[in-house]
N, C-alpha and C positions, 0 to 999 in steps of 0.2 A: 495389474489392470492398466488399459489404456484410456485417458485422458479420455480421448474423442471416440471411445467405446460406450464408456458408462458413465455418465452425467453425475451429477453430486445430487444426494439424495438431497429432495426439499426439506426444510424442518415440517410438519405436519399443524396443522392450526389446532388447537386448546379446542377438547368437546363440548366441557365446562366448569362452572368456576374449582370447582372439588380437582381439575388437574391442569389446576395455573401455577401451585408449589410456591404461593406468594401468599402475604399474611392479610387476612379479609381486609385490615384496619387499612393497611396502604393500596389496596385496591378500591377501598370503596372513597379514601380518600384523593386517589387520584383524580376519578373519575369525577367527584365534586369541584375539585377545582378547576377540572377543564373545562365541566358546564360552565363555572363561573369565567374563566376567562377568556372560551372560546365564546363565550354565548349560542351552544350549540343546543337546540331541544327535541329533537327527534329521534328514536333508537339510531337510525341506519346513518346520521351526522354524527351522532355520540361514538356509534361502532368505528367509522373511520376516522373520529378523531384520538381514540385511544388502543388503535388497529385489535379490536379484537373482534370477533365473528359475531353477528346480530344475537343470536341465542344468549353466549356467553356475557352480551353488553344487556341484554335484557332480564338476565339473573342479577346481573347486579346495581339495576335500577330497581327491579324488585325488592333486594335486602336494602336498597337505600330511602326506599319505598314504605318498607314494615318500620323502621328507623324514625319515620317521619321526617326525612330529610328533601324527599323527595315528594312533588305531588303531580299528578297529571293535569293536564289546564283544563279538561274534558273539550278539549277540542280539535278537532282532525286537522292534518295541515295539509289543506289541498294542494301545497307548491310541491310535496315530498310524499306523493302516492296516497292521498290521506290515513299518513300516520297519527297515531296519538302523541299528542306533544306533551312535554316535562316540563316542570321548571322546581327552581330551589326555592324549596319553607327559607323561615326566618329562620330558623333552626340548621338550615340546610346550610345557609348563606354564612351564617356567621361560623359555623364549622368548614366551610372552604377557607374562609380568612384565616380561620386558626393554624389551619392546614400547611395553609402559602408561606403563615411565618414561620414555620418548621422547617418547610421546605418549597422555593419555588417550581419545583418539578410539577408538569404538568402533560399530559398529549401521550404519547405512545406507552401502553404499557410494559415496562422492564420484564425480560427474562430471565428468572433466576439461574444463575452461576452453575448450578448443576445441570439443568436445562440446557442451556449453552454449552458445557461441556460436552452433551450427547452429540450437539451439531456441528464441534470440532470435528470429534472422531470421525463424522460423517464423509468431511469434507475434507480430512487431513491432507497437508502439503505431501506428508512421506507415504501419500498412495498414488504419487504419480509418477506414473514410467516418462521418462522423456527421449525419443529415440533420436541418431546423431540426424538423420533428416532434419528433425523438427528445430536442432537446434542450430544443423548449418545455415537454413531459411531464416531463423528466427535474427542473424546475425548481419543481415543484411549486406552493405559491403563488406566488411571485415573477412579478411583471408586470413584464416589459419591455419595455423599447421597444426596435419592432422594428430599428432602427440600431443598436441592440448586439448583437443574432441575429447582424446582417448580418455584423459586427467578428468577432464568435466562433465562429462556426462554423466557417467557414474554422481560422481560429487552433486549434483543437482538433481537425480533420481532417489537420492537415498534422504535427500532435503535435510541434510544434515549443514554443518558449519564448514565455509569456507573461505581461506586466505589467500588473496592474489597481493604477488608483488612484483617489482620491476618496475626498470626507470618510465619516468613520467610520458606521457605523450603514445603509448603505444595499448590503449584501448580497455585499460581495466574497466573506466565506468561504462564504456557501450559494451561491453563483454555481459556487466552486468546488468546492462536492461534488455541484452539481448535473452539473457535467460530469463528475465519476466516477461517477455515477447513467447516464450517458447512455453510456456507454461499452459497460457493460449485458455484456460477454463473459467469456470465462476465460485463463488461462495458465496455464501450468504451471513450476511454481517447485521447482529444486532442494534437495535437504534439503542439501545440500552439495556444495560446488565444488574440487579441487581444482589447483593450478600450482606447480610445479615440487618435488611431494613431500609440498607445504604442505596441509591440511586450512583452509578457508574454512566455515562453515557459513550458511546464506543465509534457507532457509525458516523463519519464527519467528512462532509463532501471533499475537504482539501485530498484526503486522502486515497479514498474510496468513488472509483467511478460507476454510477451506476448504470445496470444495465435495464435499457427500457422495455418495459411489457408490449405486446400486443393487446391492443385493451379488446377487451372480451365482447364476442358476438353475439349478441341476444336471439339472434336465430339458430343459432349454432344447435343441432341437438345432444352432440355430447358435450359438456362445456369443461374447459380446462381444470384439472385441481387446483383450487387456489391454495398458498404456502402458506403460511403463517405469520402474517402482517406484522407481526412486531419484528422482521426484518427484512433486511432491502435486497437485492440481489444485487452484486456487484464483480464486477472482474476481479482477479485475485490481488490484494492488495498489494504496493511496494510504496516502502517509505526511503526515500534516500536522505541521508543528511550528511556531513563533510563535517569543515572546522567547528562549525558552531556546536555539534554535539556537546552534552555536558551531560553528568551524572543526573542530576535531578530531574530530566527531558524524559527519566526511561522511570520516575513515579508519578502515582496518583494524583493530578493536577485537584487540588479541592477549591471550588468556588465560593466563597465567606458568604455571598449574597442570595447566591441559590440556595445555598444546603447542597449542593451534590458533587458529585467527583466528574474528572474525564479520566478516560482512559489514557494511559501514558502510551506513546509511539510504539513499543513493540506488541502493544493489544492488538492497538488497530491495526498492525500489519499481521496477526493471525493469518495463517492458511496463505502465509502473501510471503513476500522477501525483505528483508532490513537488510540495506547497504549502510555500511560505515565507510561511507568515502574520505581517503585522505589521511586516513589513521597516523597518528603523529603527529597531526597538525592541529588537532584539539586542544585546548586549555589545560584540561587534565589529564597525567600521561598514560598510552596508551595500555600499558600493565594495569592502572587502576580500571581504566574503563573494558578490559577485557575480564578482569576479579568481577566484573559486576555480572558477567553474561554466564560465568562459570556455573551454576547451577541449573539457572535455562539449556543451557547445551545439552548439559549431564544426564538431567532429568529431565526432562522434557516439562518443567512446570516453574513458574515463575512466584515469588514470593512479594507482595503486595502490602503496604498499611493503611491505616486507614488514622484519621486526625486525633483518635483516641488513641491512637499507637498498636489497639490491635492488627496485627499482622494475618493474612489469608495468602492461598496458593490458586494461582490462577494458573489454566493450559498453557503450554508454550509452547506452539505450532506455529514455526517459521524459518524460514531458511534466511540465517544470518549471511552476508558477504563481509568480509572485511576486504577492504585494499588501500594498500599503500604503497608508493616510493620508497621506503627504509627496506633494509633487508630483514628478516623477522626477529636475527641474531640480534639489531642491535635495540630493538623494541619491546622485544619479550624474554620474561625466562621459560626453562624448558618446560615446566611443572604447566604455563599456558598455555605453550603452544601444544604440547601434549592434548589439550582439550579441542582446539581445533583440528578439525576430522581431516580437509583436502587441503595441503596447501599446494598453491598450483603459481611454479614464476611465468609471469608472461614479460616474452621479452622482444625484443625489437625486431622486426623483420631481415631472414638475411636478403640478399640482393637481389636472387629471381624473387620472393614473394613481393618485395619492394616493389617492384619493375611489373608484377599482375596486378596489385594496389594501382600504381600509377595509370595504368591501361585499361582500368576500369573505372576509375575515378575521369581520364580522360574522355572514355564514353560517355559516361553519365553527363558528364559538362557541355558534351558533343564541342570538344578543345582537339583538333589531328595534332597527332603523334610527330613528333619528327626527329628523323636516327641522330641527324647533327647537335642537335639540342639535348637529346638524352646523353648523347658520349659525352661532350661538352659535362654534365652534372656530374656523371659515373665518375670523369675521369680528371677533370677539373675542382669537384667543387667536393666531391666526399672525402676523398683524402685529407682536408685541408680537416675534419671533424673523427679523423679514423676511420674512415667508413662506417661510423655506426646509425643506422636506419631508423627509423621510428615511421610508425603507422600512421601520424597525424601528418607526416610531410606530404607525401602527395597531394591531398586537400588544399592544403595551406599555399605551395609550391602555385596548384594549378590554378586557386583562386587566387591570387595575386595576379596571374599572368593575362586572365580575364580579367578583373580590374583595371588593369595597365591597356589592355586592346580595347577594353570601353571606352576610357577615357581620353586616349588618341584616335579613336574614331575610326580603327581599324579591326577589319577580320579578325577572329580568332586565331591565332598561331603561337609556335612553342619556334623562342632563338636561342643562341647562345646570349644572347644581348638580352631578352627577355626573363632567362633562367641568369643571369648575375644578379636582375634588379629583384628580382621576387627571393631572394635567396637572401638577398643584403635584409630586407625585411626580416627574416627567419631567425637572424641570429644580430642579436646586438652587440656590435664590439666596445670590448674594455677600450675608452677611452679618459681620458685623463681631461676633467674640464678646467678648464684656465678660469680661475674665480677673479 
């Protein structure tokens, strides 16, 4: 199926409490402490404060209700349509306290872990076809060569694991956001998960951008379905992260004060992409931290603990990148790389793609061309490096060269004189400092 044919199905909103799959005791105690520290008292405040639909938040003021946890004020609140307002017994009060000290969780209700896993499968990363259009668009400047489309496309259709390598400077990481560019869809991402009692929380703006609703037209006659409030809808996730990667980054973050967990970075990039930028360059080496992904890849489900040490399997719907500078020989053994699906080398531009880079980077800059100045580079200045090309030089080349005409107060232009001094920039010489 295509992306931009068939929309991801919504999660469907809970009819009532008998098919929320969560245990009465942590839903009725949620919803006490929220009153308590939202100070919220009326169904349709209570409903969007614990996103669940008026009916289902009005079942369970009722069981909080026969409880005697809850009492009605008998008064309408003319600010909020006049609804009948709530508030917490003594009884109600001192049971949210008990509550908060167990656990500070309060406000959205968690979806349970099997729940959640229906809405993976919904939205899975490996139901997207990504055609070479979408991904030549998606790559913005970047000219490749088309033997790399041919390597990637597949490789990012089948949302499996993927390894780029090759020398530094010639576009792995914008390679890689050019594929989350090209992905181009949505998912919907829980504000929180729960398993086995435990509050998980998952949705968390660093990572996740949200995408904004149309808020709803009260004259409208047909009105939109609404989703299932216990999640947000968001672009498909990507998490990047480089050297600072560590082992411990990819568990269960537990918070001693809450009571509750986060989800560790490859949750929250469900249905989204994990780059390991830089591989190699992490603290701990890159064999150990690819032993850790070896089952996720395999099996498409990740294995989780929890502070009591019981251990649980969560979905593992993500398209991992790896990239690095090393070649994979001297990084990994073969029993690893065998687990990585595409490996794909990107390497340095040869001399015509060089020279379309340059010609298009000089567009975009609106910097003219000039034949004495590029011979001058070609024939001067690459030799002196082997002629070996890299995709960041035109950039770097032509924004020095603009630099250098701001600053002398002249037009844009490309010299021989101007490509020595932008070039002297580019490469630092060994020199020897006299101490």
């Amino acid at each position: 199926m295509n992306m931009h044919d068939s929309p991801v199905t919504a999660p469907p909103a809970p009819k009532g409490l008998a098919q929320m799959q969560l245990p009465i005791v942590m839903m009725r105690d949620i919803l006490l402490k929220t009153i308590y520290r939202k100070n919220v008292n009326v169904v349709s405040e209570v409903a969007e404060a614990i996103c669940l639909p008026i009916p289902v938040t009005q079942e369970l003021i009722d069981l909080a209700r026969e409880q005697k946890l809850l009492q009605a004020t008998g008064t309408l609140n003319a600010n909020s349509g006049n609804e009948m307002g709530y508030q917490l017994t003594d009884a109600g009060k001192s049971r949210a306290q008990d509550a908060l000290s167990q656990s500070e969780y309060f406000g959205a209700m968690p979806v349970p872990l099997a729940v959640y896993r229906e809405q993976i499968e919904r939205q899975s990363i490996r139901n997207i076809m990504v055609t070479r259009a979408q991904l030549v668009s998606a790559m913005g400047y970047l000219v490749l060569p088309d033997s790399l489309l041919d390597h990637l496309g597949p490789a990012v259709s089948a949302g499996r694991s993927i390894l780029m390598y090759g020398p530094p400077g010639n576009g792995k990481s914008s390679i890689s956001n050019g594929i989350r560019d090209a992905l181009g869809d949505h998912v919907y991402v829980p504000r929180a998960i729960e398993y086995a009692g435990q509050v998980i929380t998952v949705y968390d703006p660093i990572v996740h951008s949200l995408i904004e609703e149309a808020p709803e037209d009260p004259t409208a006659l047909r009105r939109p379905k609404r989703f299932d409030s216990r999640y947000v809808k968001c672009e498909r996730p990507t998490v990047i992260t480089g050297g600072e990667l560590s082992l411990d980054m990819l568990d269960l973050v537990y918070n001693p004060t809450a009571r509750t967990y986060q989800a560790p970075l490859q949750l929250k990039s469900t249905g989204g992409i994990f780059i390991v930028d830089d591989l190699g360059r992490q603290a701990e080496p890159p064999q150990s931290l690819v032993n850790r992904w070896i089952v996720p890849l395999e099996e498409n489900k990740d294995i989780l603990a929890l502070q009591s040490g019981e251990k649980f399997e969560v979905p593992f719907d993500t398209l991992v990148i790896f990239s690095t500078n090393f070649h994979p020989n001297e990084i990994f053994d073969q029993a690893a790389l065998r687990r990585i699906f595409f490996k794909i080398k990107i390497d340095g531009p040869n001399q015509e793609n060089f020279l379309k880079i340059f010609a298009m980077v000089a567009r975009k800059r609106r910097m003219p061309l000039n034949e004495g100045a590029l011979v001058h580079l070609l024939k001067a200045k690459y030799p002196t490096i082997d002629n070996i090309y890299a995709n960041y030089q035109p950039i770097f080349l032509i924004d020095q060269m603009i630099a250098i005409c701001e600053f002398e107060g002249i037009p844009y232009q490309m010299t021989p004189e101007l490509i020595d001094r932008a070039w002297a920039n580019m490469f630092v010489k060994d020199e020897h400092i006299v101490k």
